[in-house]
C-alpha positions, -999 to 999 in steps of 0.1 A, spaced: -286 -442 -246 -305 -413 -226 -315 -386 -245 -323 -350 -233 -355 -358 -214 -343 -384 -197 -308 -370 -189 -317 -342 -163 -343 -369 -145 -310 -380 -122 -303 -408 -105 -319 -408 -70 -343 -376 -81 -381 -383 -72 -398 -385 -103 -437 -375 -99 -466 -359 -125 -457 -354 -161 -424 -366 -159 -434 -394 -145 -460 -401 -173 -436 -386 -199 -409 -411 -191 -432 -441 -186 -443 -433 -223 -407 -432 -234 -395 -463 -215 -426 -484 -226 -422 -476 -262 -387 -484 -260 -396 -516 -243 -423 -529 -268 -393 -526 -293 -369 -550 -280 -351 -537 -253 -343 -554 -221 -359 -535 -190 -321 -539 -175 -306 -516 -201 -336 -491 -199 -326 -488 -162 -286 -484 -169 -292 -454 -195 -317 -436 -172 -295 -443 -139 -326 -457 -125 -328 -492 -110 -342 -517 -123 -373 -522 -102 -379 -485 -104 -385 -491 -145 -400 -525 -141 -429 -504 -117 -432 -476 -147 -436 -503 -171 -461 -521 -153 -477 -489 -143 -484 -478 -180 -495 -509 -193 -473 -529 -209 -473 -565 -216 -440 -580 -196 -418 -606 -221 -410 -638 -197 -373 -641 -182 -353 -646 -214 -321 -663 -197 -313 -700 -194 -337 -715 -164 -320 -741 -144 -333 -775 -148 -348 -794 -121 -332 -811 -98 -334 -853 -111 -332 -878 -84 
């Protein structure tokens, strides 16, 4: 779901100053309401370690890895 002012920041582009900023703000508020960093990276064509840097960059608190964990290994 990119909207206009994330849609002309294109995949590969180096993304510096205000737009940097701009789209940390965006991501991060998108982020604190529920969505997964993985799909912030597939609608901005951005990958995800790229948005997991912004987000860590503008402060915001990281959830834990929501998937199923593997248990230990019982011998």
């Amino acid at each position: 779901m990119a909207d206009t002012s994330t849609a002309d920041l294109g995949k590969g582009k180096r993304i510096t100053g205000g737009d940097r900023s701009t789209l940390a703000d965006e991501l991060r508020k998108r982020y604190d309401e529920g969505e997964s960093i993985r799909s912030l990276a597939t609608s901005t064509n951005r990958s995800y370690g790229f948005v997991h840097r912004l987000l860590s960059e503008s402060g915001a608190s990281l959830r834990s890895r929501g998937g199923a964990n593997r248990n230990s290994k019982k011998t």
